[in-house]
LOROMI-825618 format. One record per residue (C-alpha): x, y, z. Coordinates in steps of 0.05 Angstrom, whole numbers. Layout:
BEGIN
PAKOL      X      Y      Z
PAKOL      X      Y      Z
...
# end
This chain:
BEGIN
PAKOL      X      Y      Z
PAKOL   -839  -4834   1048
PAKOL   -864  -4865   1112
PAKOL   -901  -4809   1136
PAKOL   -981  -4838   1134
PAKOL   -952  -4918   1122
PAKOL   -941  -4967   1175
PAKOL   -861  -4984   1179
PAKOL   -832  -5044   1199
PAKOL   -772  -5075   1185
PAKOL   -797  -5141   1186
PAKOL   -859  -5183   1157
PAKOL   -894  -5195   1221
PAKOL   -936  -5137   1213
PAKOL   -999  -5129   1257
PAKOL  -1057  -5144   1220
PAKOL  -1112  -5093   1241
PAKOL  -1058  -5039   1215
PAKOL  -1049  -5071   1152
PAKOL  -1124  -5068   1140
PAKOL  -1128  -5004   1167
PAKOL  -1072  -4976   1109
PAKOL  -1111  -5002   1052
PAKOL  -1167  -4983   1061
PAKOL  -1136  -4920   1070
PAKOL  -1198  -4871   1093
PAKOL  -1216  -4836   1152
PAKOL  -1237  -4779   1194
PAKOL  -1202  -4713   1193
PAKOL  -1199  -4683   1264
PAKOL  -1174  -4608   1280
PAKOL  -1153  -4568   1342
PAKOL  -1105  -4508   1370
PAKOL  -1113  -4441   1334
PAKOL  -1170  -4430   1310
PAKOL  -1166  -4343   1298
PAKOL  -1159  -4341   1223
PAKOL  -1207  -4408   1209
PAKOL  -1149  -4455   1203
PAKOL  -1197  -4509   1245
PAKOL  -1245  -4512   1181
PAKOL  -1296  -4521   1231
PAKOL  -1331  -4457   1201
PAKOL  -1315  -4408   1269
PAKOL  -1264  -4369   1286
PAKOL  -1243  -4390   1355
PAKOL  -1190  -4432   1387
PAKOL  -1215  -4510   1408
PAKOL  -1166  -4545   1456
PAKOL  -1195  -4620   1443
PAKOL  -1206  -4653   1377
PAKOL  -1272  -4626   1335
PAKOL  -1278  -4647   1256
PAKOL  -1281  -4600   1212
PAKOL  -1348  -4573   1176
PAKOL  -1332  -4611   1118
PAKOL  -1343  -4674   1155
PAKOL  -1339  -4739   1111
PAKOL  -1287  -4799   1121
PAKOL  -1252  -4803   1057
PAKOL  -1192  -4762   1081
PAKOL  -1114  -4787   1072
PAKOL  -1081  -4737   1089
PAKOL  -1072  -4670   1130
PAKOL  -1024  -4613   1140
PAKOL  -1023  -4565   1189
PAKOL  -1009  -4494   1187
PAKOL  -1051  -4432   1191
PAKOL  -1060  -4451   1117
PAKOL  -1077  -4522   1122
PAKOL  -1088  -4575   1063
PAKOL  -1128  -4636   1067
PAKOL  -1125  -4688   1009
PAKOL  -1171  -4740   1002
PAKOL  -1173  -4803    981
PAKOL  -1206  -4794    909
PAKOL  -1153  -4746    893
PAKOL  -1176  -4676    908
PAKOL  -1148  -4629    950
PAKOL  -1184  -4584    995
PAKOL  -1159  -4516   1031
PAKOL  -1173  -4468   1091
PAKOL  -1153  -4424   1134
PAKOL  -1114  -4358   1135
PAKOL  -1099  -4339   1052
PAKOL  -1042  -4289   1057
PAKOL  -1015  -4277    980
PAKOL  -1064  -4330    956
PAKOL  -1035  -4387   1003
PAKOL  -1096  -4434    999
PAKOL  -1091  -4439    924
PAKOL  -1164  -4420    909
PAKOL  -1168  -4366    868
PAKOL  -1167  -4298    913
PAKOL  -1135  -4280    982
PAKOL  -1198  -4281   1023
PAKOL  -1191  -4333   1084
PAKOL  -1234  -4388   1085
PAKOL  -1262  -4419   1151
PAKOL  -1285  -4484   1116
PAKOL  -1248  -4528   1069
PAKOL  -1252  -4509   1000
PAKOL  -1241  -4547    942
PAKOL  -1173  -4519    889
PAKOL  -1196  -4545    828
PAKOL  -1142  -4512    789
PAKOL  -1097  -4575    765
PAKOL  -1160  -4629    777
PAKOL  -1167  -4686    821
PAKOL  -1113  -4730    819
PAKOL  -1065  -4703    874
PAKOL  -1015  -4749    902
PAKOL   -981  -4705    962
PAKOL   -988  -4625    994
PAKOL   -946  -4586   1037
PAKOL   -959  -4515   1059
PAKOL   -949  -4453   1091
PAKOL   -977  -4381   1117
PAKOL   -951  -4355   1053
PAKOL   -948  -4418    999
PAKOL   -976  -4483    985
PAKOL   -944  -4533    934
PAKOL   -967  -4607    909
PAKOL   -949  -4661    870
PAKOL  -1004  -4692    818
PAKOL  -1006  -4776    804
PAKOL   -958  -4761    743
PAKOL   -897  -4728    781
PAKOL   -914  -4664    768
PAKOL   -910  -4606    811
PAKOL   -951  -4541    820
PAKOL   -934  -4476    868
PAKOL   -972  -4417    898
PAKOL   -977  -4370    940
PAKOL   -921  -4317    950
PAKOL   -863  -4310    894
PAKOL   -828  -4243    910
PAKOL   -768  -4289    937
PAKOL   -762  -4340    883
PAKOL   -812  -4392    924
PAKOL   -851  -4414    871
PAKOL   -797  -4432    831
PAKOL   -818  -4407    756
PAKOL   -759  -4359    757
PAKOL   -811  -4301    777
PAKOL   -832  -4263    835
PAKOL   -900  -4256    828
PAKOL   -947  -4278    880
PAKOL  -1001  -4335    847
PAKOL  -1071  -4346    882
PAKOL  -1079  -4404    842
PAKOL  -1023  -4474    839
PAKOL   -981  -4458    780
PAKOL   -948  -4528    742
PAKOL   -869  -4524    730
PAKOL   -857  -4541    665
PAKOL   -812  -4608    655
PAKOL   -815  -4626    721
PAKOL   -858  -4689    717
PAKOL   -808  -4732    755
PAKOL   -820  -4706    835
PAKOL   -842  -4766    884
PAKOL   -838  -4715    952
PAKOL   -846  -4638    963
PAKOL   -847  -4596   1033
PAKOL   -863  -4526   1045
PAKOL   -823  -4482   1083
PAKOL   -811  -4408   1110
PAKOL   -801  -4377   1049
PAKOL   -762  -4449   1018
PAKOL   -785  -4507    984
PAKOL   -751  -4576    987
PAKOL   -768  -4636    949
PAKOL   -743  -4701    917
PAKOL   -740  -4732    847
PAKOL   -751  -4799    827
PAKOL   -666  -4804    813
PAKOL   -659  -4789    890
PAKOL   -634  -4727    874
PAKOL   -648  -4673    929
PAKOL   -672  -4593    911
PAKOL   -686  -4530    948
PAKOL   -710  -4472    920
PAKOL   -734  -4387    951
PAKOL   -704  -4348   1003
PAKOL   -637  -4375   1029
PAKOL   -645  -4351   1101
PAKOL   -588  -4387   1145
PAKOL   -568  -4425   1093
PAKOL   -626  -4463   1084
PAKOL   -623  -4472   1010
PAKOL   -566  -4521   1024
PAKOL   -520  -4499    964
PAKOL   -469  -4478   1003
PAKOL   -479  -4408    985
PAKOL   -522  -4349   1019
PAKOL   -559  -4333    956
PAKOL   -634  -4336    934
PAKOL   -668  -4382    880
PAKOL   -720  -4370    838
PAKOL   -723  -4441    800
PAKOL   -711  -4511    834
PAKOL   -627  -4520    847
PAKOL   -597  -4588    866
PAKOL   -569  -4603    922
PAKOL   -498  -4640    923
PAKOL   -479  -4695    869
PAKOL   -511  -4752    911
PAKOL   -570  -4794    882
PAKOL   -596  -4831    947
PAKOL   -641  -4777    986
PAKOL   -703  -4816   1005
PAKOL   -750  -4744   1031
PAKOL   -732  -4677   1062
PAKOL   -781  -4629   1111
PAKOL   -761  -4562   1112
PAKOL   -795  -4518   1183
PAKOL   -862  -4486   1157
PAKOL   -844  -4434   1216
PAKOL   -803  -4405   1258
PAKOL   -736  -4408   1241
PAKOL   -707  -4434   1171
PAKOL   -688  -4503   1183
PAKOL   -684  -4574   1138
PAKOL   -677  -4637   1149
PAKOL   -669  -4704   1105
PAKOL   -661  -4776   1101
PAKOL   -628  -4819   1052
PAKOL   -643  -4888   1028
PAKOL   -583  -4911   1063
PAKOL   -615  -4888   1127
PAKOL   -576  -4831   1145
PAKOL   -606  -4764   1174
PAKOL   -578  -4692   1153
PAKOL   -605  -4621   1178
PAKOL   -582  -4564   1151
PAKOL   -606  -4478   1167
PAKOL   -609  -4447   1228
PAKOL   -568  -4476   1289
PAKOL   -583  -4423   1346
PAKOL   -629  -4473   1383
PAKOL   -595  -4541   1374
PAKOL   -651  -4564   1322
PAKOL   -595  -4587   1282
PAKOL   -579  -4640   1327
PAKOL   -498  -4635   1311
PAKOL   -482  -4614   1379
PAKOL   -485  -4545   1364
PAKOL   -509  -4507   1426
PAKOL   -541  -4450   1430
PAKOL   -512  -4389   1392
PAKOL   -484  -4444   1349
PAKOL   -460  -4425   1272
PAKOL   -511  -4442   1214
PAKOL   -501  -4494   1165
PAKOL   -511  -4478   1095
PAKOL   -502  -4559   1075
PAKOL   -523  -4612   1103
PAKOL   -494  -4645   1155
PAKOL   -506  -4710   1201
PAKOL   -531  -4711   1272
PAKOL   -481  -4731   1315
PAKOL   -524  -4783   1333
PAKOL   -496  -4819   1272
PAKOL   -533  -4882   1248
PAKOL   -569  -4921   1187
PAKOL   -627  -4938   1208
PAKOL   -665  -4866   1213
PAKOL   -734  -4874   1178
PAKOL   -775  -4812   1188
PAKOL   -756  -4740   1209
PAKOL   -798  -4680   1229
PAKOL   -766  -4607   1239
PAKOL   -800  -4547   1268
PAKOL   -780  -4477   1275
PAKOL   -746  -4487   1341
PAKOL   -731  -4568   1350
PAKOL   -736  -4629   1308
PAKOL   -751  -4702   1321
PAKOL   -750  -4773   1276
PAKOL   -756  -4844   1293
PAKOL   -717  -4896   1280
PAKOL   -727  -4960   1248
PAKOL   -728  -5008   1312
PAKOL   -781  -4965   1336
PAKOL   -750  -4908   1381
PAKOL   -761  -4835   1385
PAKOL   -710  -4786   1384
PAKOL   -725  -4712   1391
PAKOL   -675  -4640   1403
PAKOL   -677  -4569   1402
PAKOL   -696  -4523   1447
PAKOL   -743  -4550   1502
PAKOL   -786  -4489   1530
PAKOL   -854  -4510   1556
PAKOL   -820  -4589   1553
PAKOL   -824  -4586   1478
PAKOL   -775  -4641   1484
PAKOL   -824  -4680   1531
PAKOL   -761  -4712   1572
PAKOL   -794  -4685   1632
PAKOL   -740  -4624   1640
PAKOL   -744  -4556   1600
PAKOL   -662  -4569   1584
PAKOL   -653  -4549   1511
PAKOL   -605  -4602   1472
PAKOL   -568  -4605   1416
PAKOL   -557  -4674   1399
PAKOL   -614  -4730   1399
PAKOL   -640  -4757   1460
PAKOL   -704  -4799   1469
PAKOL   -767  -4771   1516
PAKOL   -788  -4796   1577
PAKOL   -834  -4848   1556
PAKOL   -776  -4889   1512
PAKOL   -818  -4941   1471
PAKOL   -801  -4975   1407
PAKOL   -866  -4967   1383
PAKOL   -868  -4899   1350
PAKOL   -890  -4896   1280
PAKOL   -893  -4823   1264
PAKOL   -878  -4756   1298
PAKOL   -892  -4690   1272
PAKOL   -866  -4621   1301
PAKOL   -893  -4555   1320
PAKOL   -877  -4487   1350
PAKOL   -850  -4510   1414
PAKOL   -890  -4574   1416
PAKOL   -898  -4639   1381
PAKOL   -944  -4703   1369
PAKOL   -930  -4770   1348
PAKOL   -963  -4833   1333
PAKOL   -956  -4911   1370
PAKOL   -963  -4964   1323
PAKOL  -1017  -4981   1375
PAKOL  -1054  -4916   1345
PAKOL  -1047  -4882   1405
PAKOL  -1031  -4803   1389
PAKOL   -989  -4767   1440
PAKOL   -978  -4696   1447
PAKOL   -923  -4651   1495
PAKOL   -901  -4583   1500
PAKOL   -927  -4517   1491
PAKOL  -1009  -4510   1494
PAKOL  -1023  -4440   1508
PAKOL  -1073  -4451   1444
PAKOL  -1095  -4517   1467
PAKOL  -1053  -4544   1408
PAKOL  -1043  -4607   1452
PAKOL  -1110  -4634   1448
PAKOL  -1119  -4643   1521
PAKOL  -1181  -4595   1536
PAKOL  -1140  -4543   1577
PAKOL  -1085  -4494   1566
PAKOL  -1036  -4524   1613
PAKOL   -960  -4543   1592
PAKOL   -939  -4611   1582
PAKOL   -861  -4631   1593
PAKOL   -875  -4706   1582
PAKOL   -921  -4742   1533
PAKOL   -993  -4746   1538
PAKOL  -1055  -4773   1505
PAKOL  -1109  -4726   1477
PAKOL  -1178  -4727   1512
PAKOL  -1204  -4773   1452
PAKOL  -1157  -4828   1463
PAKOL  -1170  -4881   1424
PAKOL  -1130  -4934   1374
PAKOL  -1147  -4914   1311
PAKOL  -1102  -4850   1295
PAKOL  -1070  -4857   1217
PAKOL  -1029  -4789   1214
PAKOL  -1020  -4727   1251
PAKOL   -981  -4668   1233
PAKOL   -968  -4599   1274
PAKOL   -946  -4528   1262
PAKOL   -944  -4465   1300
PAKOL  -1004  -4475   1348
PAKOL  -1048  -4516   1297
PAKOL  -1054  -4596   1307
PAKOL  -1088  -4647   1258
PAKOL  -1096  -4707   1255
PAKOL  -1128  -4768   1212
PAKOL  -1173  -4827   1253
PAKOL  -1176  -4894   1212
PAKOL  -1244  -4917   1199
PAKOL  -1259  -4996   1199
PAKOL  -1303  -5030   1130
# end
């Protein structure tokens, strides 16, 4: 999944970003909402430009971003913070944490996290994958509905190579390609066609060529995947466009996936949020739709749309985008990081509170940003760091 990797569909790759990859460290920067601790910068107050969190160090890989955020570094272990509703950071109790803490349930030898307000879920090196958090609605998966405060391994299920957290719904992928969703099937976002809850991990479809799917941490119930051929479905709740089939507003939900009517093979990484969704594509290009309050869409306008356009700025430079409550960020293969939309939290970065209908840098700047991901009003983001 080209989420933290550099992506090129050619060998003529730029050198200082190749080094950069493997080496694969760096520093772990926060900023937006800070109310519950979910800035792991040990207070409780919201920061509109980039601080690091209390934890410090520069061994991080990756980040997600939610007001229970996960942080995985690069020797294996996973670390935790932020607001703990039902046991959401994994550690043990339900007591928030304003610093990362380490979940040493399941060791150190993580590969990839995803999480939520209500439920975190990873995948260790072997393929295995582990749940927590809330499980009244079948989102754990074990066929229960009890809520775990500490990750919880599915049994025979040492075959997953991508998972994401949702609202209330899990997606992931298998190493066949095979595609499963599994917890409450709000909109239709299980994908099964049906309206009905799961409590344990159902496929998706016959096909065997799904690549990764996101589901929206927040917000509405939304998903969105790509296959290896390079196609992009969505799937969940239409009423803002985020489904990107032309569907405008009031629009009917789609309880299977379905292409954008954008169309296309060469898709290579989508983001969806509660209200809008974006992805790039493989020459480079950014694509983004949904609703557009605040210039979520960044296209300069506050139009909503329902079918993929590109924002202001164009570029075929874009190397990953990720999507939050009415706002998104995205990285340049430059390692520039660019942020638009809502920033009532100062979830753009930008050291104010002020609105942004176009793209924009944070007040770091700099060339050096890995991977950045957004929910809600909470922004992270990962800064290489040079041998």
């Amino acid at each position: 999944m080209p989420i933290n990797g550099f992506t090129s569909g050619g060998l003529d790759l730029d050198r200082t970003l190749v080094r950069r990859d493997f080496f694969q460290e760096g520093n772990l920067w926060v900023w937006g909402a800070g109310g519950a601790g979910e800035l792991g910068d040990n207070a409780i107050i919201h920061r509109s430009s980039p601080v690091q969190t209390v934890a410090g160090g520069n061994n991080w890989k990756e980040v997600t971003s939610n007001s229970s955020r996960f942080g995985l570094k690069t020797d294996g272990t996973l670390w935790s913070w932020g607001y703990n509703l039902y046991g959401s950071l994994g550690v043990g109790d339900v007591n928030r944490r304003s610093s990362p803490t380490l979940i040493t349930t399941g060791g150190s030898n993580w590969r990839q996290a995803s999480g939520t307000s209500a439920n975190g879920a990873a995948i260790d090196s072997g393929g295995g994958i582990w749940t927590w958090g809330r499980g009244d609605l079948g989102v754990l998966g074990d066929a229960t509905t009890i809520h775990r405060s500490t990750p919880l391994w599915l049994t025979s299920s040492n075959t997953w190579v991508q998972i994401s957290v949702g609202k209330l719904v899990i997606t992931g992928v298998k190493t066949d390609g095979t595609l499963w969703t599994w917890g409450k099937n709000y909109n239709g976002v299980i994908g099964d066609s049906t309206n009905s809850h799961r409590t344990i991990p159902t496929k998706i479809g016959l096909g065997t060529n799904w690549k990764y799917a996101v589901a929206a941490a927040s917000g509405t119930a939304a998903a969105a995947a790509i296959k290896t051929d390079g196609t992009l479905w969505t799937w969940g709740y239409a009423f803002y466009g985020q489904l990107g089939d032309n569907t405008s507003s009031g629009g009917t939900d789609k309880s299977s996936p379905v292409q954008t009517v954008a169309g296309g093979t060469n898709w290579v990484q989508v983001n969806i949020g509660g209200r809008s969704a974006a992805a790039t594509k493989t020459d480079g290009t950014l694509w983004v739709w949904g609703d557009n309050v605040n210039g979520g869409l960044g296209d300069n306008t506050v139009t909503p749309k329902s079918s993929p356009i590109q924002t202001i700025s164009g570029g075929t430079n874009w190397k990953q985008v990720a999507v939050g409550y009415g706002y998104m960020a995205a990285i340049k293969t430059d390692g520039t990081l660019w942020t638009w939309g809502l920033n009532g939290d100062g979830q753009l970065g930008t050291n104010d509170i002020a609105h942004r209908s176009s793209p924009v840098q944070t007040i770091m700047g700099g060339t050096n940003w890995k991977q950045v991901s957004a929910d809600f009003a909470y922004t992270a983001a990962i800064s290489y760091v040079d041998p």
